[in-house]
N, CA, C and O atoms as a Maestro MAE file, in Angstrom:
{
 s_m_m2io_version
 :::
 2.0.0
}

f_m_ct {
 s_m_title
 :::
 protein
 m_atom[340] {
  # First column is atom index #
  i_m_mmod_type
  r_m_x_coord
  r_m_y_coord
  r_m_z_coord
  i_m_residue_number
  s_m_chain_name
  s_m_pdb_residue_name
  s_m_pdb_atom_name
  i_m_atomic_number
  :::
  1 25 47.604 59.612 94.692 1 A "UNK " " N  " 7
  2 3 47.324 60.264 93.436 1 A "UNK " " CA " 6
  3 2 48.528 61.121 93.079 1 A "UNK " " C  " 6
  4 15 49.129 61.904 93.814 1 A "UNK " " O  " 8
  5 25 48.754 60.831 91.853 2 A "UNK " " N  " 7
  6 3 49.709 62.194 91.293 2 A "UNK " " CA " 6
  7 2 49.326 63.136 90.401 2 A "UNK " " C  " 6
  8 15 48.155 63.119 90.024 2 A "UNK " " O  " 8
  9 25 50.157 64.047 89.940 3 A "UNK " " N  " 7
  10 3 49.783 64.842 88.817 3 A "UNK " " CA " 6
  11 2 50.748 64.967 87.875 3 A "UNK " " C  " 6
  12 15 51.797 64.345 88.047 3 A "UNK " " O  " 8
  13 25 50.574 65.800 86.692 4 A "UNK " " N  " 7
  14 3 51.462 66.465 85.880 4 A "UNK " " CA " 6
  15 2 51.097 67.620 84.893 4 A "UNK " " C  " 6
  16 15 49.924 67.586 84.523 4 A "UNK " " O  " 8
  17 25 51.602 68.292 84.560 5 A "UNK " " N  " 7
  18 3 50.920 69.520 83.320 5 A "UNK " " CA " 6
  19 2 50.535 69.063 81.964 5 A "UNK " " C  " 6
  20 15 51.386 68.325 81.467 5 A "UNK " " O  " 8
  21 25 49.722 69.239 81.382 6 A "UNK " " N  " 7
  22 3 49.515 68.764 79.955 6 A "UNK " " CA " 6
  23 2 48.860 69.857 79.159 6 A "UNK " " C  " 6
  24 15 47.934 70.491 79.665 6 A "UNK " " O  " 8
  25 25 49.236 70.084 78.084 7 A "UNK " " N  " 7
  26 3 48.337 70.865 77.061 7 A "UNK " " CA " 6
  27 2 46.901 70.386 77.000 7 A "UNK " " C  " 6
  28 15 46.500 69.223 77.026 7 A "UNK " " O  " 8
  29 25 46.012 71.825 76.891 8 A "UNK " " N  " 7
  30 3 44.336 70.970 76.595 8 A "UNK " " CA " 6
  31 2 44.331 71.452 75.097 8 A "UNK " " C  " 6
  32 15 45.338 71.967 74.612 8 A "UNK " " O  " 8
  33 25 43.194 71.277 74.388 9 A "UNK " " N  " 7
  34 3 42.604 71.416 73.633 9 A "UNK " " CA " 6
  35 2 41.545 71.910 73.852 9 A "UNK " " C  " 6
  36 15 41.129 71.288 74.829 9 A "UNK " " O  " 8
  37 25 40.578 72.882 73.485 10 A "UNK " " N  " 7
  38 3 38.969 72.939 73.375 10 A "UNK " " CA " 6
  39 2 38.783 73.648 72.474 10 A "UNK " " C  " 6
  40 15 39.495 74.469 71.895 10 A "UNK " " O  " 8
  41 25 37.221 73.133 72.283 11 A "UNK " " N  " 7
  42 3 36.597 73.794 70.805 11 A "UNK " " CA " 6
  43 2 35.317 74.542 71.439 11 A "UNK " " C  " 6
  44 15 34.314 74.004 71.906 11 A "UNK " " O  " 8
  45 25 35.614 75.965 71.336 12 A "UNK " " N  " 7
  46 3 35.175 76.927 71.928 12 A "UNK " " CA " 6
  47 2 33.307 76.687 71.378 12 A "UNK " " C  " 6
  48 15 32.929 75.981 70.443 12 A "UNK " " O  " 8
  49 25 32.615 77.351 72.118 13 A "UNK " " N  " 7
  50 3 31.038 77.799 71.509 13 A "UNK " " CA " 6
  51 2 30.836 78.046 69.662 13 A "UNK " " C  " 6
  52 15 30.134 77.439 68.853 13 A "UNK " " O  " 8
  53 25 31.514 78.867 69.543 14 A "UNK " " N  " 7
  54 3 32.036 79.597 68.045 14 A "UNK " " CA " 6
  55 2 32.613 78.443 67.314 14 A "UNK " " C  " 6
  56 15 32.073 78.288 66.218 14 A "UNK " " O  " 8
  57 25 33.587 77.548 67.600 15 A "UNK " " N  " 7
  58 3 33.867 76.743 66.577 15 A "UNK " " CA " 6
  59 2 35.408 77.048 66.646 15 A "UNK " " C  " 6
  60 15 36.117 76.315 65.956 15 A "UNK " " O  " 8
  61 25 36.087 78.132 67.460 16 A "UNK " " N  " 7
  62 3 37.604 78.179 67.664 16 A "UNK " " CA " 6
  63 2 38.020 77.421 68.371 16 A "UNK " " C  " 6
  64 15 37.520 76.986 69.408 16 A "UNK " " O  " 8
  65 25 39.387 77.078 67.685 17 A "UNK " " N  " 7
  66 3 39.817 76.315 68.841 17 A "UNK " " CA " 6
  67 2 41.129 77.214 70.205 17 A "UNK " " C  " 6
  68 15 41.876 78.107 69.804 17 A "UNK " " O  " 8
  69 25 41.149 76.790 71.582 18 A "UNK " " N  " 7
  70 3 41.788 77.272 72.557 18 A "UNK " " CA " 6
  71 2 42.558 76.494 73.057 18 A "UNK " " C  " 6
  72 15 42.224 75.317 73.191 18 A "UNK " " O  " 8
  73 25 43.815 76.956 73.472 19 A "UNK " " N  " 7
  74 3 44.954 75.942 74.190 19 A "UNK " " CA " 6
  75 2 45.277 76.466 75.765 19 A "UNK " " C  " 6
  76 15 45.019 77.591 76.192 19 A "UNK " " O  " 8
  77 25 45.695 75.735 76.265 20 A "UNK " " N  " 7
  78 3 46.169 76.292 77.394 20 A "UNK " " CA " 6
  79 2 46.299 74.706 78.357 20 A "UNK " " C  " 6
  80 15 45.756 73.657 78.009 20 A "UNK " " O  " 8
  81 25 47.079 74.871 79.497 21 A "UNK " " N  " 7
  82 3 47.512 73.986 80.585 21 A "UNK " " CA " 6
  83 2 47.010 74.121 81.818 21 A "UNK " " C  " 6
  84 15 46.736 75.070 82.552 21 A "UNK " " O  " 8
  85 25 46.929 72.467 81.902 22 A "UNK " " N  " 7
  86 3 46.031 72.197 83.266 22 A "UNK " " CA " 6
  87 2 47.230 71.281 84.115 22 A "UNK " " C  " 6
  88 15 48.417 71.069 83.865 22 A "UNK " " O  " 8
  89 25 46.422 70.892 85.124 23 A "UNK " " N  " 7
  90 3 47.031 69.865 85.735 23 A "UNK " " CA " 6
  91 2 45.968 68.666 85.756 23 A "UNK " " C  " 6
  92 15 44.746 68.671 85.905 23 A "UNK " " O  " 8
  93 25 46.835 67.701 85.562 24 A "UNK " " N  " 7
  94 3 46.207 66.505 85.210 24 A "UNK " " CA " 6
  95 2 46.882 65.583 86.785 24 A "UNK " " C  " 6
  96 15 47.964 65.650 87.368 24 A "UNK " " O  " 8
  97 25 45.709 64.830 87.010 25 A "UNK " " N  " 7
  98 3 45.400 64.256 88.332 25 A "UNK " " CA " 6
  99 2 45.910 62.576 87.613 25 A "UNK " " C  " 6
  100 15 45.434 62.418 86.489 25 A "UNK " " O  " 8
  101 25 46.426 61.863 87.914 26 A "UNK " " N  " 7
  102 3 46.376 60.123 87.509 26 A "UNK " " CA " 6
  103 2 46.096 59.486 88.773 26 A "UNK " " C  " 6
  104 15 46.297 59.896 89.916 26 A "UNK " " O  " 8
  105 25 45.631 58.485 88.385 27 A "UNK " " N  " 7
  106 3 45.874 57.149 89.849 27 A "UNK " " CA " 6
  107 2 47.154 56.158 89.431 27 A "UNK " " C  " 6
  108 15 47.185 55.346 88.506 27 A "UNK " " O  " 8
  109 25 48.215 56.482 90.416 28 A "UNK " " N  " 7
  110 3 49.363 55.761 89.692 28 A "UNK " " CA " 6
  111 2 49.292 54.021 90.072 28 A "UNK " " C  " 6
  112 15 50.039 53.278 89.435 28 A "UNK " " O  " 8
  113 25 48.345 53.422 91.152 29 A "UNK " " N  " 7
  114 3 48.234 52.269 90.798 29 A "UNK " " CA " 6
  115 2 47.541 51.292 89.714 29 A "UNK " " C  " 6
  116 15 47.741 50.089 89.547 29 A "UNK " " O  " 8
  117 25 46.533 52.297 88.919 30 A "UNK " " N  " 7
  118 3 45.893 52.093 87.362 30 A "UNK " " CA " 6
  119 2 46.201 52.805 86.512 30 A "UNK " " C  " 6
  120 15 45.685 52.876 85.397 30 A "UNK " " O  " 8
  121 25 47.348 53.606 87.059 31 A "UNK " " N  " 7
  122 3 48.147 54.471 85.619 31 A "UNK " " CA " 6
  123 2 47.155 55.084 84.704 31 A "UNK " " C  " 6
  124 15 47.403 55.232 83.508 31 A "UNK " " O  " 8
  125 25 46.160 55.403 85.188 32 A "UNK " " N  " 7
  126 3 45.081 56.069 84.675 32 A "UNK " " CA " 6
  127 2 44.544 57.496 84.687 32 A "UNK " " C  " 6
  128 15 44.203 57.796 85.831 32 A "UNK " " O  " 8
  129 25 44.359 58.444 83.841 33 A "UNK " " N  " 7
  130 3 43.690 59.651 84.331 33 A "UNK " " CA " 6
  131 2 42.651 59.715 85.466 33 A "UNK " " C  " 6
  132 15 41.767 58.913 85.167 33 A "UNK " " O  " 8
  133 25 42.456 60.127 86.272 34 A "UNK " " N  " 7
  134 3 41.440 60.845 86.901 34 A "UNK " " CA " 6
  135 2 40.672 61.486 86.564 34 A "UNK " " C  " 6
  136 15 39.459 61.298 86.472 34 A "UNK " " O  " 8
  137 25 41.464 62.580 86.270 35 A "UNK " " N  " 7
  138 3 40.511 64.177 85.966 35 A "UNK " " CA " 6
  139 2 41.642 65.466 85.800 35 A "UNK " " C  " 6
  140 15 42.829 65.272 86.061 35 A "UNK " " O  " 8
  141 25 41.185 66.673 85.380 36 A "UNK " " N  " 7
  142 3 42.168 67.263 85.341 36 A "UNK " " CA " 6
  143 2 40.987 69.111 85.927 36 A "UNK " " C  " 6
  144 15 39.807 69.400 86.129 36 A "UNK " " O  " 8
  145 25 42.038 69.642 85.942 37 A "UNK " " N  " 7
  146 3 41.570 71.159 86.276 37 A "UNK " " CA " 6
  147 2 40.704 72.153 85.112 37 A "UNK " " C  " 6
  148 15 41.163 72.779 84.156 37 A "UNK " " O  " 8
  149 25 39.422 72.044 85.547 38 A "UNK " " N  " 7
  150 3 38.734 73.015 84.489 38 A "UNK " " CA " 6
  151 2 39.494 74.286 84.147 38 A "UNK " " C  " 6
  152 15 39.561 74.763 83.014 38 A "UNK " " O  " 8
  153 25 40.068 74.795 85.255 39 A "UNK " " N  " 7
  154 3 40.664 76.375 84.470 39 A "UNK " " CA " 6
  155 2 42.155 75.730 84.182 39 A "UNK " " C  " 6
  156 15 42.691 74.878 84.890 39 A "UNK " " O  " 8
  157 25 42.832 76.455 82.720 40 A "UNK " " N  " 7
  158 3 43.893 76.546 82.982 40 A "UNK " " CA " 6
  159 2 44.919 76.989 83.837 40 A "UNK " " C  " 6
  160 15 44.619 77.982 84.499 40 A "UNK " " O  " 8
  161 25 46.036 76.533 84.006 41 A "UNK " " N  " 7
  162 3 47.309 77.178 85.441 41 A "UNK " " CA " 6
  163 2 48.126 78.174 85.036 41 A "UNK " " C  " 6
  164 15 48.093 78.486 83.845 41 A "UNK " " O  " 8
  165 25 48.631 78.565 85.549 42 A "UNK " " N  " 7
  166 3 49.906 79.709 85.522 42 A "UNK " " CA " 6
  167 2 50.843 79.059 86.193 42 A "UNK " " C  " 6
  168 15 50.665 78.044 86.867 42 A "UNK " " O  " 8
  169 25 51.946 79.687 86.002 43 A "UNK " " N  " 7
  170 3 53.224 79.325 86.633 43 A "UNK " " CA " 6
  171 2 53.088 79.946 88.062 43 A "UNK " " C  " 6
  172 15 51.962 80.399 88.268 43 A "UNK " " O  " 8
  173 25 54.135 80.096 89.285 44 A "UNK " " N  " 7
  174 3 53.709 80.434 90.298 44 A "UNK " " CA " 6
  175 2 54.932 79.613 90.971 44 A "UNK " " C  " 6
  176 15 55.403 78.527 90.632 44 A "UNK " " O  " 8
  177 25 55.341 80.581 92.163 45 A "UNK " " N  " 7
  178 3 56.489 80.220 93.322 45 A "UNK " " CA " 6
  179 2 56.362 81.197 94.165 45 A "UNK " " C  " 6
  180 15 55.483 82.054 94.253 45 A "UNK " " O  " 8
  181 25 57.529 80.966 94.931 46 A "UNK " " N  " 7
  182 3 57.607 82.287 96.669 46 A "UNK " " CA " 6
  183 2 59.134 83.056 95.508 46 A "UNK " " C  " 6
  184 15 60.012 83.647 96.138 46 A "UNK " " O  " 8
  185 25 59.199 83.020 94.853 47 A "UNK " " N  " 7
  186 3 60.548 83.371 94.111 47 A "UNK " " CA " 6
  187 2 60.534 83.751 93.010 47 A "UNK " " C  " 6
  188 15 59.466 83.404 92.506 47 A "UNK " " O  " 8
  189 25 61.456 84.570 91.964 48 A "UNK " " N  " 7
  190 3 61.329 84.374 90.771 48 A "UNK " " CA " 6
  191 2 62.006 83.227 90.390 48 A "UNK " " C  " 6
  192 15 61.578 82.912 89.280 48 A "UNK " " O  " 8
  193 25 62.897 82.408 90.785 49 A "UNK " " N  " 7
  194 3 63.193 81.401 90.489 49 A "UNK " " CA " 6
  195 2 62.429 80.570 90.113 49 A "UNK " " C  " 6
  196 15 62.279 80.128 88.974 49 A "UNK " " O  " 8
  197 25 61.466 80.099 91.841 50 A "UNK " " N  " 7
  198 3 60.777 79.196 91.871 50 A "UNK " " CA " 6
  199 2 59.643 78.847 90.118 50 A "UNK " " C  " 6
  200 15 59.437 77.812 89.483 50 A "UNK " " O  " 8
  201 25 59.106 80.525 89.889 51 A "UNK " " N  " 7
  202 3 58.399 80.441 88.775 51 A "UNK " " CA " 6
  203 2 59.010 80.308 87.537 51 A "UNK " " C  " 6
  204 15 58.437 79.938 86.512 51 A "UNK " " O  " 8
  205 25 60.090 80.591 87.633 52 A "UNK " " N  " 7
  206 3 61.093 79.477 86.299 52 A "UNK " " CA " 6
  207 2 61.160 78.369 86.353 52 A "UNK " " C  " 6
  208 15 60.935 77.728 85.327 52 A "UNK " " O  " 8
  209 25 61.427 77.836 87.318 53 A "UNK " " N  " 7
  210 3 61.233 75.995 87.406 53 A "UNK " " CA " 6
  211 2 59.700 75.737 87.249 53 A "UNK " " C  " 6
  212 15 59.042 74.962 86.555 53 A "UNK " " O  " 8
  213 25 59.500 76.366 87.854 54 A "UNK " " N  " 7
  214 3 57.681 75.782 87.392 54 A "UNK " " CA " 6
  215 2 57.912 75.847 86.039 54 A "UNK " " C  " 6
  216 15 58.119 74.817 85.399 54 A "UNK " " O  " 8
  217 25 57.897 77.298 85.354 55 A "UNK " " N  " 7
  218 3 57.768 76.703 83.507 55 A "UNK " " CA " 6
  219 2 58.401 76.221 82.995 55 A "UNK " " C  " 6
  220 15 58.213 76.174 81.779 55 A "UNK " " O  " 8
  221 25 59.656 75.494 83.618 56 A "UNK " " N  " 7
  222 3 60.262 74.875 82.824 56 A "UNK " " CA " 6
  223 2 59.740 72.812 83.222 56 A "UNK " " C  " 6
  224 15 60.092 71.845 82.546 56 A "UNK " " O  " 8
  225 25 58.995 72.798 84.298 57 A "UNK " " N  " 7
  226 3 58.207 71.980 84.626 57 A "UNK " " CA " 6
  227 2 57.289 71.853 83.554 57 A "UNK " " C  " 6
  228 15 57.391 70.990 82.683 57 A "UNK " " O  " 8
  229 25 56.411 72.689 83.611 58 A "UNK " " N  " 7
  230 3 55.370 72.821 82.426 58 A "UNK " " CA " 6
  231 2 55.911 72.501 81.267 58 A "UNK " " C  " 6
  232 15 55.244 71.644 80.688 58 A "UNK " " O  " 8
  233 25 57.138 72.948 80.520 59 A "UNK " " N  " 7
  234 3 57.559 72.899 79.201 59 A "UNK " " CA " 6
  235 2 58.042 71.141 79.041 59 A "UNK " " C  " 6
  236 15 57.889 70.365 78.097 59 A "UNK " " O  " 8
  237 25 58.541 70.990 80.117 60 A "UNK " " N  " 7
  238 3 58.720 69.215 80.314 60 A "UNK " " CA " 6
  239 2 57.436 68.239 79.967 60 A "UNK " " C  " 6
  240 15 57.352 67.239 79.254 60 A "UNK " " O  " 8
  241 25 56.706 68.773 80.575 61 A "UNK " " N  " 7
  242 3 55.710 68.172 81.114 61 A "UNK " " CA " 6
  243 2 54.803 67.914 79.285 61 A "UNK " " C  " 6
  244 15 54.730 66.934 78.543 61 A "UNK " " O  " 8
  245 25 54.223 69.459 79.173 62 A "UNK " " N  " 7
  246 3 53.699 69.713 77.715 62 A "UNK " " CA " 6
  247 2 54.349 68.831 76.323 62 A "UNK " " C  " 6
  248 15 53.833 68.667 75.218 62 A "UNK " " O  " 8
  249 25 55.885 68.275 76.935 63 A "UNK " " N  " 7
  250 3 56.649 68.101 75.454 63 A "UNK " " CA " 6
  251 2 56.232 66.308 75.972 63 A "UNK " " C  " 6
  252 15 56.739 65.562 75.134 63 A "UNK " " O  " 8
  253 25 55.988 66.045 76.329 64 A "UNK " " N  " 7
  254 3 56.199 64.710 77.113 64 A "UNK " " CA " 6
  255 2 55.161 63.954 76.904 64 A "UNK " " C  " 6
  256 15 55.248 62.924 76.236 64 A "UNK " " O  " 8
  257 25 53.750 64.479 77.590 65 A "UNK " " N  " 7
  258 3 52.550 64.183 77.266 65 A "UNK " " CA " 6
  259 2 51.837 64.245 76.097 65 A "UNK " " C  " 6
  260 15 52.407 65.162 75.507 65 A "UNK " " O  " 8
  261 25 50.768 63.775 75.234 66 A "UNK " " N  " 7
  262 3 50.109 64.307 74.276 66 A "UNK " " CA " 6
  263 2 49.193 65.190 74.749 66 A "UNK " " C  " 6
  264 15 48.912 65.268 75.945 66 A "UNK " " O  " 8
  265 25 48.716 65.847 73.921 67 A "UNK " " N  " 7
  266 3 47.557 67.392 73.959 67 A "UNK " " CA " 6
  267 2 46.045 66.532 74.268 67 A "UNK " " C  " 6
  268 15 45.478 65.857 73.409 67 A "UNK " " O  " 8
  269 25 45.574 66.710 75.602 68 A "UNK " " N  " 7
  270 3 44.303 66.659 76.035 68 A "UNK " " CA " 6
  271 2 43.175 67.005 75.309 68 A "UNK " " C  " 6
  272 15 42.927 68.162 74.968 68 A "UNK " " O  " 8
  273 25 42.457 66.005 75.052 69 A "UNK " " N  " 7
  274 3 41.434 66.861 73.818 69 A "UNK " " CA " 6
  275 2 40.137 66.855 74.658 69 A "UNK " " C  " 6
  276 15 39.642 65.747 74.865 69 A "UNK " " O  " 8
  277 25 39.317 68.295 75.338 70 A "UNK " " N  " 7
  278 3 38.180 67.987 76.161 70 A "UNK " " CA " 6
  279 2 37.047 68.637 75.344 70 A "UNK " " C  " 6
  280 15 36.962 69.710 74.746 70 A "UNK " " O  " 8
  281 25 36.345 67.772 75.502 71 A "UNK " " N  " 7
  282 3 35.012 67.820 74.498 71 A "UNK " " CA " 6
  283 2 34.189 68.507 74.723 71 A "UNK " " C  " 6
  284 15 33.263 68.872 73.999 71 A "UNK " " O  " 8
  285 25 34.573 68.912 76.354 72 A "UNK " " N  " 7
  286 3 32.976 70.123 76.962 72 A "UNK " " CA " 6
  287 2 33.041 71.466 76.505 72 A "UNK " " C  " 6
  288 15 34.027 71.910 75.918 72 A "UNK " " O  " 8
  289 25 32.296 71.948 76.689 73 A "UNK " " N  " 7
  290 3 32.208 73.483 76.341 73 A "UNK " " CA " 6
  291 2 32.861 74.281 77.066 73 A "UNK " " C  " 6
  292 15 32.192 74.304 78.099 73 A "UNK " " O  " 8
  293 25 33.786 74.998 77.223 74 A "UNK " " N  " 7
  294 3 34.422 75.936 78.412 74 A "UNK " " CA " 6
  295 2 33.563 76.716 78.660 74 A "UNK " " C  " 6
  296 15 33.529 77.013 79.855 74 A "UNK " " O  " 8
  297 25 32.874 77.168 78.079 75 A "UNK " " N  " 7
  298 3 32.126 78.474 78.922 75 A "UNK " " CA " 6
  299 2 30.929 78.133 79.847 75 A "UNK " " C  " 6
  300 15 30.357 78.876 80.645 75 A "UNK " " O  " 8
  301 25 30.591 76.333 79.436 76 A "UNK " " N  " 7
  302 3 29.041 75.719 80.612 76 A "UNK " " CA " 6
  303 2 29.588 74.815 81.852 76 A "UNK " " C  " 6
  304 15 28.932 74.038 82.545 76 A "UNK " " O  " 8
  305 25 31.121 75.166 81.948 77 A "UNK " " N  " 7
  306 3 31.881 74.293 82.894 77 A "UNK " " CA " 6
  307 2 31.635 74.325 84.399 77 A "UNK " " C  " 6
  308 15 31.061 75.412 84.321 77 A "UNK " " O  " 8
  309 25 31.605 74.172 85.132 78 A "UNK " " N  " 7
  310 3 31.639 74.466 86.554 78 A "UNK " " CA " 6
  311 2 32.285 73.428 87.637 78 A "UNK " " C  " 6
  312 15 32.205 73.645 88.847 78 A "UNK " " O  " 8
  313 25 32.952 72.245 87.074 79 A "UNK " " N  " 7
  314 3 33.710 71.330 88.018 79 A "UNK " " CA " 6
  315 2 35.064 72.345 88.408 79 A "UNK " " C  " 6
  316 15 35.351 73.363 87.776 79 A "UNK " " O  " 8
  317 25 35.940 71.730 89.790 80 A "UNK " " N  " 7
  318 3 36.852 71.968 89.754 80 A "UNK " " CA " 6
  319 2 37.526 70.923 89.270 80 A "UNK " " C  " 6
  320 15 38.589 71.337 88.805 80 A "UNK " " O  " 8
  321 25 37.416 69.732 89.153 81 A "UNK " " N  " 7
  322 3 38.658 68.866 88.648 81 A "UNK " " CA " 6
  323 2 37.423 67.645 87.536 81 A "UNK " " C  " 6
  324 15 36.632 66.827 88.005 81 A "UNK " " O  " 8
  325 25 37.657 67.923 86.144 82 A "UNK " " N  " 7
  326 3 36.933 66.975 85.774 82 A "UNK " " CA " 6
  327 2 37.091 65.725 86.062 82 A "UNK " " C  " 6
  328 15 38.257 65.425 86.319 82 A "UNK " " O  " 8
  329 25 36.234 64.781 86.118 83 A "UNK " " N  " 7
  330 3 35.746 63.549 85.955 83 A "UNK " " CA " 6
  331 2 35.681 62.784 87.716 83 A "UNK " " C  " 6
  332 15 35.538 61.626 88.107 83 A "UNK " " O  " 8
  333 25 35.899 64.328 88.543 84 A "UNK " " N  " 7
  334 3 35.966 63.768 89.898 84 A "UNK " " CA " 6
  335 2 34.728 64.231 90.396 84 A "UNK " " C  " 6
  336 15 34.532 65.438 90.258 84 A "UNK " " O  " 8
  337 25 33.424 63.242 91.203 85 A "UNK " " N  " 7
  338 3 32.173 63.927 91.260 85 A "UNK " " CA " 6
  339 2 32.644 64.827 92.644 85 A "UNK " " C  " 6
  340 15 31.867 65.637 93.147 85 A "UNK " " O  " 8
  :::
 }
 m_bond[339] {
  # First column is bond index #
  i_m_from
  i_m_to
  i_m_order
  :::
  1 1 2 1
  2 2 3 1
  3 3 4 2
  4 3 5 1
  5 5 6 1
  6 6 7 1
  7 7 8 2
  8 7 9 1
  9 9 10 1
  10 10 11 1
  11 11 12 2
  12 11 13 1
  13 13 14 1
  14 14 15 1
  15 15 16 2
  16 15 17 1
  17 17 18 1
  18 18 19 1
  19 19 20 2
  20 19 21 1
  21 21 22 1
  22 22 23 1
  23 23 24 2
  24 23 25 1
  25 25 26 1
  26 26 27 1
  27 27 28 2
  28 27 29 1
  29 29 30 1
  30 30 31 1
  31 31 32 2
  32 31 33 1
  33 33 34 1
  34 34 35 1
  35 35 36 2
  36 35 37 1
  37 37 38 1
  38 38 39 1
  39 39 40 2
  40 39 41 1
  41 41 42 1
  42 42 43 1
  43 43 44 2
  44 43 45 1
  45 45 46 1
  46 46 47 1
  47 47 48 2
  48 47 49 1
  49 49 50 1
  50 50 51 1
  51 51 52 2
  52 51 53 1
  53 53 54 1
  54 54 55 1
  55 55 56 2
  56 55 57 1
  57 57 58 1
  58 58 59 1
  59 59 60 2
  60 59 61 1
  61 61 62 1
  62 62 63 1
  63 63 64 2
  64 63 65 1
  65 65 66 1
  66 66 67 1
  67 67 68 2
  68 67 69 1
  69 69 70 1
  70 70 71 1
  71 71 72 2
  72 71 73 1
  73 73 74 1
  74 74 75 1
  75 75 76 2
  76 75 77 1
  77 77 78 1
  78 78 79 1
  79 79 80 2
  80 79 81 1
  81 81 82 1
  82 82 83 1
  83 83 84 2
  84 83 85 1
  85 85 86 1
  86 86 87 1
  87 87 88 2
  88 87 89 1
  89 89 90 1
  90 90 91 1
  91 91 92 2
  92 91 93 1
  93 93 94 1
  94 94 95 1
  95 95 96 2
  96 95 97 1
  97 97 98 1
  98 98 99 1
  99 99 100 2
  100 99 101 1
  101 101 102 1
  102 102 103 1
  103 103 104 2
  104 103 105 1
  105 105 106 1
  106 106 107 1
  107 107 108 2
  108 107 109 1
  109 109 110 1
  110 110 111 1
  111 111 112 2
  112 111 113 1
  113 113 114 1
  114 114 115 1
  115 115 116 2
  116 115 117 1
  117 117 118 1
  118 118 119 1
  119 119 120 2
  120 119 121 1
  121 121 122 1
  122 122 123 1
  123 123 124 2
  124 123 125 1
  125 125 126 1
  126 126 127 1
  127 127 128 2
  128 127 129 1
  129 129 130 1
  130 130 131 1
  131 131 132 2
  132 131 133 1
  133 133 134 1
  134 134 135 1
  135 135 136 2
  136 135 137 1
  137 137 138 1
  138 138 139 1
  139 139 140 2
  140 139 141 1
  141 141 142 1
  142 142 143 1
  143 143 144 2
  144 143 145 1
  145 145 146 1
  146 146 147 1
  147 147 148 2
  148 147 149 1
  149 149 150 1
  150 150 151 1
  151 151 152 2
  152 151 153 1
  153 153 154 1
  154 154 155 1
  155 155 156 2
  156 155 157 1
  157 157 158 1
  158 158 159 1
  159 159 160 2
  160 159 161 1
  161 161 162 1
  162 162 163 1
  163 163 164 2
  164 163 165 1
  165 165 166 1
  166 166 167 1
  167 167 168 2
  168 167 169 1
  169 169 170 1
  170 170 171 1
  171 171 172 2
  172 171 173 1
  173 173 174 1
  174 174 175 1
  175 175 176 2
  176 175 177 1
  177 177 178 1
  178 178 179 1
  179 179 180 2
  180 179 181 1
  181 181 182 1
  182 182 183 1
  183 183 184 2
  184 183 185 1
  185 185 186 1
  186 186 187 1
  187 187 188 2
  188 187 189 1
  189 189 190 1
  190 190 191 1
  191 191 192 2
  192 191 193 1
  193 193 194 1
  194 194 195 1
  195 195 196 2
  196 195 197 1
  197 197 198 1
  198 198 199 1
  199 199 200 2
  200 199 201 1
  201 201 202 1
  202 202 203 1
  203 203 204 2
  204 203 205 1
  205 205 206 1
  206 206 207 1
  207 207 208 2
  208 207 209 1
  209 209 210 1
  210 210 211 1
  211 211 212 2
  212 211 213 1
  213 213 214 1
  214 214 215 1
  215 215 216 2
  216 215 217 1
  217 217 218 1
  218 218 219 1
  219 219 220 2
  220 219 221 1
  221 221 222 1
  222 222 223 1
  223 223 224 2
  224 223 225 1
  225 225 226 1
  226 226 227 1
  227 227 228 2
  228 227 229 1
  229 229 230 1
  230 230 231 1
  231 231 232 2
  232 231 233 1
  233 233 234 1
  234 234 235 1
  235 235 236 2
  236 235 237 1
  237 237 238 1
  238 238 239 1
  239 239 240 2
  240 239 241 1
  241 241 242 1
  242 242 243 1
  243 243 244 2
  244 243 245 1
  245 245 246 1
  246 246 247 1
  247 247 248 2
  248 247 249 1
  249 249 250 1
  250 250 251 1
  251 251 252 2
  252 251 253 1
  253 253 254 1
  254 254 255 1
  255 255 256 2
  256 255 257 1
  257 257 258 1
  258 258 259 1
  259 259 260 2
  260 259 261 1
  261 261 262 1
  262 262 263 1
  263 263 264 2
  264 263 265 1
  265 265 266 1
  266 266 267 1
  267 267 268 2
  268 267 269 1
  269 269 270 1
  270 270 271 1
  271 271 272 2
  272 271 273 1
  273 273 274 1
  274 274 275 1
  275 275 276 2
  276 275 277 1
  277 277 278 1
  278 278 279 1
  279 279 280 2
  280 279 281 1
  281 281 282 1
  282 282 283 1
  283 283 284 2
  284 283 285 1
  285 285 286 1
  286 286 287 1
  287 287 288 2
  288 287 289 1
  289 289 290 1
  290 290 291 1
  291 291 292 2
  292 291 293 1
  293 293 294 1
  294 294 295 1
  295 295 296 2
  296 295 297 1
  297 297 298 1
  298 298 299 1
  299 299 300 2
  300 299 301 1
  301 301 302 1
  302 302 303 1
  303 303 304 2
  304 303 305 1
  305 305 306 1
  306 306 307 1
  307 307 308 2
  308 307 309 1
  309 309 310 1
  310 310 311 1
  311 311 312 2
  312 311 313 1
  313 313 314 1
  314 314 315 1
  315 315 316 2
  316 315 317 1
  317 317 318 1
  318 318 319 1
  319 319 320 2
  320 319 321 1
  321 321 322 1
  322 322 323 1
  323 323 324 2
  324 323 325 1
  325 325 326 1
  326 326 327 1
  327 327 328 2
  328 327 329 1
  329 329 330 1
  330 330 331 1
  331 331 332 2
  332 331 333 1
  333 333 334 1
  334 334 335 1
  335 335 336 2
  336 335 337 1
  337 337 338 1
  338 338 339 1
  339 339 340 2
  :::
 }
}
């Protein structure tokens, strides 16, 4: 399995909409999504470096992919990785 960062989409309780980045899980022998991370990520390293390459990972990643559009409700969520039981 691999991953990568992608923009989500959701359409809040209220009718707003929210952005933010997950990590997205694929199966690279069906080049297919998996599932991705109910909470959004942060950047993160042992360094300040390290957490610059991470966002600049993320900024790769975000420009690369299209914007995830998830249909559930964020606030009735409780998976850690959707679509994985």
């Amino acid at each position: 399995m691999s991953w990568h960062y992608q923009m989500r989409r959701r359409t809040m309780l209220d009718g707003s909409l929210f952005y933010d980045i997950v990590e997205v899980f694929t199966d690279p022998i069906y080049e297919r999504q998996v599932g991705w991370t109910v909470d959004g990520v942060g950047a993160a390293g042992d360094s300040p470096l390290e957490v610059i390459a991470d966002l600049r990972r993320m900024l790769a990643d975000t420009e690369r992919y299209p914007t995830l559009e998830d249909p559930d409700q964020p606030e009735s969520g409780s998976r850690s990785i959707k679509g994985v039981p």
